[in-house]
Structure formats: C-alpha cells, structure tokens
Legacy VTK file of the C-alpha trace (Angstrom):
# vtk DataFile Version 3.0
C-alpha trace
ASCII
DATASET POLYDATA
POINTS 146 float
-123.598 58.942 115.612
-125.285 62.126 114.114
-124.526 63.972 110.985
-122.471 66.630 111.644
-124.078 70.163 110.632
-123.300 71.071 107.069
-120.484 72.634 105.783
-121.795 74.689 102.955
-120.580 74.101 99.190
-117.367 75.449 99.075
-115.989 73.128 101.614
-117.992 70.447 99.924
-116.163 70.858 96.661
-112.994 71.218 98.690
-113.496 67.764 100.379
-114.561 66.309 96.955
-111.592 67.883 95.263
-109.322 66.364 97.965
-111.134 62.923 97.730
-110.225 62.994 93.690
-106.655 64.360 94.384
-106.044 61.109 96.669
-107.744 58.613 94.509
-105.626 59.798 91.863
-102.545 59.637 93.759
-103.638 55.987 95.230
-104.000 55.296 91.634
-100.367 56.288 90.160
-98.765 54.605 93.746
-100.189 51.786 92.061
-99.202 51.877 88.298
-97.161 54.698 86.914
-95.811 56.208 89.478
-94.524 53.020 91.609
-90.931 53.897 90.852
-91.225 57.331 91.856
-93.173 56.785 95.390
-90.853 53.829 96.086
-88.254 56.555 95.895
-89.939 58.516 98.616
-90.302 56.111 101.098
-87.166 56.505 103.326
-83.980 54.035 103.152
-84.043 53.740 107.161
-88.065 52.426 107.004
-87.995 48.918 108.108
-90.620 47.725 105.984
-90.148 46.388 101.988
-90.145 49.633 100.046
-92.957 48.157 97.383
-95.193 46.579 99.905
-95.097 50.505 101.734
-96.215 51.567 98.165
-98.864 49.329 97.431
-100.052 49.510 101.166
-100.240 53.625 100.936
-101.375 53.639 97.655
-104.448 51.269 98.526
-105.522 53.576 101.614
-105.427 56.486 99.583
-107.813 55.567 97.369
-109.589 54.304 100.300
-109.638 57.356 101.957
-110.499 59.820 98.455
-113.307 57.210 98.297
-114.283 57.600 101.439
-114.241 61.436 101.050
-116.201 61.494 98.205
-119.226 59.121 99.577
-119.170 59.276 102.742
-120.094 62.797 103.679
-121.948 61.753 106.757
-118.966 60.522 108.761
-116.807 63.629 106.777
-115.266 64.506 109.972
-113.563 61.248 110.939
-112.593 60.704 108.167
-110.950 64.445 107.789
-109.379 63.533 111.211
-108.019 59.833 109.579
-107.071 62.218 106.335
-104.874 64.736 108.603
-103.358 61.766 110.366
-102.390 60.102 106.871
-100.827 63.107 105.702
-98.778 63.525 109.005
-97.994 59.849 108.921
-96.357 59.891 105.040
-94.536 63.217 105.812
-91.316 61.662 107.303
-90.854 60.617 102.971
-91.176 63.531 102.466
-88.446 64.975 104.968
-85.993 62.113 103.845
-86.464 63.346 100.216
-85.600 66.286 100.985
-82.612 65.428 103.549
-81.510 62.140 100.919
-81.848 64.772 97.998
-83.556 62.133 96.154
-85.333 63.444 92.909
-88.899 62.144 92.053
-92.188 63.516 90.985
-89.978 66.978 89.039
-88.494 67.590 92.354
-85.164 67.422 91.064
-83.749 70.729 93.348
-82.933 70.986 96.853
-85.151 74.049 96.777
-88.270 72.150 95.132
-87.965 69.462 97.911
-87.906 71.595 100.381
-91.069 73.945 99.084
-92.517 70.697 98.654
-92.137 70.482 102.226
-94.325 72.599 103.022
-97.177 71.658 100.787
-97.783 68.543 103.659
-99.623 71.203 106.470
-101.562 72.469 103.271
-102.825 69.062 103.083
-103.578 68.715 106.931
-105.489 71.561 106.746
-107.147 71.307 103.847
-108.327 67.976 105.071
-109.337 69.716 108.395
-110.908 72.130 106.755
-112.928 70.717 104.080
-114.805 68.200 106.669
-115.486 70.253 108.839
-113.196 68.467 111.564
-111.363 71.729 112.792
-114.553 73.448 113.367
-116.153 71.136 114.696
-113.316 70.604 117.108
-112.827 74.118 117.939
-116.154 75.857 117.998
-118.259 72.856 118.924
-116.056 71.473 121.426
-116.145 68.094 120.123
-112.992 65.443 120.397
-113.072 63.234 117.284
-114.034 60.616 118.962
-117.271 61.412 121.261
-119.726 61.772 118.409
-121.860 64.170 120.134
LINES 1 147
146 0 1 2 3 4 5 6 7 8 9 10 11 12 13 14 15 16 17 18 19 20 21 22 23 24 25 26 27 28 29 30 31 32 33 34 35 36 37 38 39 40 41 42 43 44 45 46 47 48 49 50 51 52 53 54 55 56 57 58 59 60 61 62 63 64 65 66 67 68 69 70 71 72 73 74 75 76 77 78 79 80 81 82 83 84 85 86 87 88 89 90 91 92 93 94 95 96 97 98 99 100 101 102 103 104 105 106 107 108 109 110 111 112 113 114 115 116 117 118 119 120 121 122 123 124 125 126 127 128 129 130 131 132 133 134 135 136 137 138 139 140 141 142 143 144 145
C-alpha cells in the first residue's frame, strides 16, 4: 500500500484534533463518564450495557491513537472513523427518542441538536484523512489501495 498524497496542514491538525477528541472520549467511557455513556447505549441493545462501554470506549482510544500516529494509512482509518461514528449513532437516536439526560443534554431540544453533531463527525473524519477526496476525485474504493 502507498501513502496517500498529502493533505496539507489544516486537515492535518483537523485529523490530529479529532484523534485527541476520541482519545479523550475513550478515556472518560472508561472512568468518569461510565455512568453517563452507559446511559446512552439503548435499553433494546442486546449486549450488557457496561461491557458496550468499556468495548467503545477502548476502540476509541484506539482509533484517536491511530489518528494521531498513523498518518500513512490516514485514509482507512478515516473510513473505520466514519463507520464508528455511524455505528454509535443509534445511542444517540434512543437518547433522544428515550429522553434520557446525560452529558448536559437534559432538553428534548439539546438531544435532538445533538443529533446532528454525528454527520459533523462523519465528515470531519472524511475530511481530515483525506478519505472523501480520495474517494471522489481519485476514484479510489477504500479498499483497493491504489
């Protein structure tokens, strides 16, 4: 696999910020915010609310990690990143729908803006590695690696 071409410094402190952002959130999934994500995840998910904590939380930090050091394989990842933020946005949707309150969203209305923070992520995630364009302009799929 080559390097894909470079994305220029503004993107690179966008896909640094992001990295940070999720390392910090993998972080409080794991210690002071257990309570609050454990809220999130959604009473129909078949799976033991704290080990769906725990589990996210670890590929979070994972993936800021990953972010952060890997720049080589940036697009990937952004692809994996976009997919992870897709994949935790049903919690988000049964916040909103169970009206639970977590994190200061204590309002239907703040739940539901926070709704649409989630494609924000997607593309910033897009974005910062380089994965749309590449995608897009280039032609690539994220898997060929040409």
């Amino acid at each position: 696999m080559t390097s894909p071409p470079h994305t220029g410094p503004l993107r690179t402190v966008a896909r640094m910020a992001l990295g940070a952002f999720l390392m910090v959130a993998g972080t409080a999934h794991l210690t002071v915010g257990r309570e609050a994500f454990a809220a999130q995840v959604p009473s129909w998910f078949p799976l033991d609310t704290d080990v769906v904590v725990v589990v996210s939380g670890v590929v979070e930090l994972l993936l800021g990690a990953a972010l952060i050091t890997l720049g080589r394989y940036r697009v990937p990842i952004g692809w994996v990143v976009a997919g992870f933020f897709v994949a935790v946005f049903p919690g988000n949707i049964a916040q909103y729908v169970e009206g639970v309150s977590a994190f200061g969203l204590e309002s239907d209305g703040a739940r539901l803006a926070r709704l649409f923070f989630q494609p924000v992520l997607v593309v910033w995630a897009l974005w910062s590695t380089g994965a749309w364009r590449d995608r897009i302009v280039l032609g690539r799929r994220p898997d060929d690696g040409r």
